[in-house]
N, C-alpha and C positions, 0 to 999 in steps of 0.2 A: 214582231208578231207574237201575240198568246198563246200560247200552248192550246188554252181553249178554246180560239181561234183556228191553231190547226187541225184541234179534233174535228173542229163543225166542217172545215173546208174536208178531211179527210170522209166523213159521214156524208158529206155533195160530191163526192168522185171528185176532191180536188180540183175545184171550180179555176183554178190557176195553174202554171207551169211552173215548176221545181221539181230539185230532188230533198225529201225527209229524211234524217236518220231516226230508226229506233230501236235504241239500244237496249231494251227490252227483251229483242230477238239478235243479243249480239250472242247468248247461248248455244244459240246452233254451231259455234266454232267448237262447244264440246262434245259434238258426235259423230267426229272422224270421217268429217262427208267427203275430205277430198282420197285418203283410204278406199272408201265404200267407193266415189269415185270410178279409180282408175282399175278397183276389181269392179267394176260393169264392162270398164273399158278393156276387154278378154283380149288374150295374143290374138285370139280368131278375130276381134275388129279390130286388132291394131294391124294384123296380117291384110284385112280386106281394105284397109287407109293406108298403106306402108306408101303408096305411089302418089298421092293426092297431096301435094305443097300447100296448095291455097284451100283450106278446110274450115268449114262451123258444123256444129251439131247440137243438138239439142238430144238426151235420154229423157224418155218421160216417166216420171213414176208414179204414173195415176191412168191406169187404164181405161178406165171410161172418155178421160179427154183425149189420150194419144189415138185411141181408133177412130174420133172425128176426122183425123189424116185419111180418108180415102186416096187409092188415083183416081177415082174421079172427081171426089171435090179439088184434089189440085189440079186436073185437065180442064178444071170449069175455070178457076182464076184466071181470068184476060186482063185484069188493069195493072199484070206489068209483065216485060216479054221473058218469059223464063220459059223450060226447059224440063219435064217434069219424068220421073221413072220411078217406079218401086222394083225393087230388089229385096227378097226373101231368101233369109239368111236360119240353119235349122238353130244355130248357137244364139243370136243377140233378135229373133223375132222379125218382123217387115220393120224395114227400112224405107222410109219417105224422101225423098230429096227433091233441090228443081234448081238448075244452075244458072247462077248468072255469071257476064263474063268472068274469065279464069279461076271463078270461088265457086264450092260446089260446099250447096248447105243440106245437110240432113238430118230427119225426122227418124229416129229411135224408139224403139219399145222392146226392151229386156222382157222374158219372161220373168213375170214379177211372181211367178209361185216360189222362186229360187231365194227373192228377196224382200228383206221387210226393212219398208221405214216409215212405222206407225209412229215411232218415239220422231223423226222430223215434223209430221204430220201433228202431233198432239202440242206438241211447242209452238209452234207456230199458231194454232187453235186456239193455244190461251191468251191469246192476245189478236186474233183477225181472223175471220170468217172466209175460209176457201169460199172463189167463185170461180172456179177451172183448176189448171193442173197445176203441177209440182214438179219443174224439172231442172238437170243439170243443160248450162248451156259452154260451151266449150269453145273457141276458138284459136286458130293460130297465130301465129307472128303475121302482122302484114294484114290481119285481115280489117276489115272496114262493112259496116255498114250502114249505107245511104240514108238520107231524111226521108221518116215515114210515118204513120200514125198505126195505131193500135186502137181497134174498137173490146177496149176491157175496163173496168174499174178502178182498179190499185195494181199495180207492178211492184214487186216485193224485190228483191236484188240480195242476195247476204254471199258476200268476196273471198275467196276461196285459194287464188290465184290473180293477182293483179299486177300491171305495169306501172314503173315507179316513174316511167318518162315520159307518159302521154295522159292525157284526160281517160274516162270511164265511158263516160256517156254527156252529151249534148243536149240539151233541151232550150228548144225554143233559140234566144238569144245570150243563153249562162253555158259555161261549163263545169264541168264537175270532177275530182277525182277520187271516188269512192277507196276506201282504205282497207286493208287485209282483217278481215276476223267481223265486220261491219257489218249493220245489214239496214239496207234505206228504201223507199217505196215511193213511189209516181205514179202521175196520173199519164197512162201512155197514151190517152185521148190526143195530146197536146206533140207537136212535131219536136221529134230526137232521132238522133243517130249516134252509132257508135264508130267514135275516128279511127283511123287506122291503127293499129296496136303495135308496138313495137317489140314485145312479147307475147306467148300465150295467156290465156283468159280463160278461167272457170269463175261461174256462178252458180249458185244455187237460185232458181226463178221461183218464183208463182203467184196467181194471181189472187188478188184478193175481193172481198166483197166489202167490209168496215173492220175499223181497228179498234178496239176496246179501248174506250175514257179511260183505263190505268196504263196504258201505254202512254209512254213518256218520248214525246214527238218533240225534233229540232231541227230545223234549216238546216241543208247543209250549207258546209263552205264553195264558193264560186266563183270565177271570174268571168266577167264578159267577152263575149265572144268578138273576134274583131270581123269588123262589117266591109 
């Protein structure tokens, strides 16, 4: 497929399922996100996680997206059987979560007066047009999650932390294993999961609206999934 090809598909919200690399935004490996990281991640939340094995999280660092997390837009989600609490914490802000069995996923917001990531924000900008948030997502050894769909544009991914013995992420009927310092984009319309990890996982997430024509777009590598 064409580069120009992939522009137009990425300018239609990726009218197909894949994963893109664009190494464009492989620069964000020069601003010490996984540093910046694990100082969000304070002794006071690693002290209130110290008990919880099976764990994901997501920090958001785009305030106006992360307080769409009401409890009550997540006591309104019925199309799937979770399990919903906030917890208000004075150190790391409200905390969102909703468990499924034995994983308990949560929803983060740092007060961002403390921190600044304009310089991720501005990188990323010169080459795709935010359409939502910006955030770190984290999970454990062992964690898995199920096939789902995403109602958003472009999924942005740039690898932080990666498992060298399991796939990244699932899409459709391919797999894929996204590589350290990398940063690749999908259309999350289309059904993915992420397989069980047999390491920890950070990522840097966010969603996109179009990618700029000088972004330099390529397939990634895949193999198919066994049926």
């Amino acid at each position: 497929m064409s580069a120009s090809r992939i522009i137009r598909d990425l300018h239609g919200h990726l009218d197909r399922p894949g994963l893109l690399e664009i190494p464009s935004l492989d620069a964000l490996s020069q601003l010490d996100l996984k540093s910046r990281f694990w100082q969000l991640f304070s002794p006071e939340l690693q002290s209130f996680f110290s008990d919880r094995k099976s764990l994901s999280f997501n920090i958001y660092l785009d305030e106006g997206f992360a307080t769409k997390f009401t409890a009550t837009k997540w006591s309104q989600n019925t199309d799937r059987d979770l399990n919903y609490k906030l917890v208000l914490d004075s150190e790391v802000g409200p905390i969102y979560s909703y468990t499924l069995p034995e994983v308990e996923y949560f929803m983060l917001l740092p007060d961002l007066t403390k921190w600044d990531f304009t310089d991720v924000r501005e990188l990323i900008s010169s080459k795709a047009s935010f359409d939502g948030g910006l955030w770190f997502s984290y999970m454990r050894k062992n964690i898995e999650f199920g096939w789902h769909e995403d109602v958003a544009k472009i999924r942005m991914h740039h690898v932080l932390i990666k498992n060298d013995d399991c796939a990244s992420i699932d899409i459709e009927n391919q797999s894929y294993r996204m590589q350290m310092n990398k940063t690749y984009v999908f259309n999350p319309d289309f059904r993915h999961r992420i397989p069980p990890q047999t390491e920890e996982r950070l990522h840097l997430v966010a969603t996109l609206g179009q990618i700029s024509e000088t972004a330099h777009l390529q397939p990634a590598p895949s193999t198919a999934l066994a049926t």
